[in-house]
N, C-alpha and C positions, 0 to 999 in steps of 0.2 A: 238317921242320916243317909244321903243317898251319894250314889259314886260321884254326884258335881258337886256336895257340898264343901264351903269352903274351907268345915274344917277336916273330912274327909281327905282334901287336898293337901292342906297345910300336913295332917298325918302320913300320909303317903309320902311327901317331901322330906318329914325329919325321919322316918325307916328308912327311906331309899339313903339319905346321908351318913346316919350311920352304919349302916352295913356297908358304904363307899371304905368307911377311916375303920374297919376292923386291920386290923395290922397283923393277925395274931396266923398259927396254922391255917387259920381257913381264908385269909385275905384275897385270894383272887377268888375262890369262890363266895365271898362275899361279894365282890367285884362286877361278879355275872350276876349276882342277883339285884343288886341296884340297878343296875344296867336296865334290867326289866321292869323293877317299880320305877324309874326314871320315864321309861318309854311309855309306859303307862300315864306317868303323870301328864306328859308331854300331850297325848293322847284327851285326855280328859281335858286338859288348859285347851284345846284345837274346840273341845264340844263345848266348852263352856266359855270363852273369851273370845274365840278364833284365833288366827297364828298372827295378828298382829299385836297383840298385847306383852305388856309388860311383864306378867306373871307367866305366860308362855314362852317370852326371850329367858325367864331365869330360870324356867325349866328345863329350856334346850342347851343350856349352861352346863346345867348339873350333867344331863345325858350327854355331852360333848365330854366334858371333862373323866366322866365314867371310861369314855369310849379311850381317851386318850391311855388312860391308866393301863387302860388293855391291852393299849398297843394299835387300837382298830380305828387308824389313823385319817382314813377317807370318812369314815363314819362323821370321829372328832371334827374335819373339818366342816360338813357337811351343817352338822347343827350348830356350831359358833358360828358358821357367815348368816346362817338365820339369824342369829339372838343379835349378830353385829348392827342388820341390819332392820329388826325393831327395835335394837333401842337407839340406835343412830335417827331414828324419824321420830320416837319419842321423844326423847332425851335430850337430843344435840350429839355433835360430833366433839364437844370436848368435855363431856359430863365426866367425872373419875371412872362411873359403873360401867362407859359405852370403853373410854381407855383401857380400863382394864380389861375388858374381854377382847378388845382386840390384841393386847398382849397376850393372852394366852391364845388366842386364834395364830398368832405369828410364831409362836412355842409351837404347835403343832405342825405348819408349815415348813419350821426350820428344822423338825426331827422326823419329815417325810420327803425332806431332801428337795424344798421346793425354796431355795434360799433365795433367790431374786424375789419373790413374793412376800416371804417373812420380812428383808430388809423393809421393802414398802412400809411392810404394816407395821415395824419396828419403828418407823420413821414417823410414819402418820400419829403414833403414840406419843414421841417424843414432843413432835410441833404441838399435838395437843398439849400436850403438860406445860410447855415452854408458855402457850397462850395462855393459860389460866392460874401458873402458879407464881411467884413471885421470888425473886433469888436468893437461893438458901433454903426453900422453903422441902421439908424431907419428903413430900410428894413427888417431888419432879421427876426423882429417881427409883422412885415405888412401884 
């Protein structure tokens, strides 16, 4: 197996998440180390798909979401407005996967103290949901 293949990738993806959810004494420094098989993953999705692909938006997820953990908040944002923005051209702007990352894109916003920006993208979530889900339905609020 070589560093593009895809199950190489797919292994790199479930190390780097489990070592994210270690909970235990070593949690942040599990922390740092996903962080790096994430960047890496990232890295490989770029040689292997290019950055507009699907499997490289859900890469830039996981590395966002690492970053956020961290605390390393410019980072976080830097890689969810990428993932927002392929899967917003994949996807659609009211898919659940494109919704939900921009909920957690406005989570980082709103804990880097950038709240006019967070409501937006709070709001862009909400109209989304409101378009596609039906009343009562436990999505709308998810």
């Amino acid at each position: 197996l070589g560093a593009l293949d895809p199950d190489t990738l797919e292994s790199l993806e479930a190390f780097g998440s489990w070592l994210k959810e270690d909970s235990g004494p070593r949690a942040r420094m599990s922390l740092q180390d996903a962080k790096v098989k994430f960047a890496e993953l990232v890295r490989r999705r770029i040689q292997l798909d290019g950055n507009s692909s699907l499997p490289f938006a859900r890469a830039s997820c996981l590395l966002a979401d690492t970053f956020y953990r961290l605390g390393e908040l410019e980072s976080a944002e830097k890689h969810y407005q990428e993932a927002v923005t392929v899967k917003t051209a994949r996807l659609g702007g009211t898919h659940t996967d494109v919704l939900s990352t921009i909920s957690s894109y406005a989570l980082v916003l709103q804990h880097g103290g950038k709240y006019f920006e967070a409501e937006q993208a709070y709001v862009e979530v909400l109209q989304g949901r409101l378009a596609t889900c039906k009343p009562g339905d436990p999505q709308l609020f998810a």
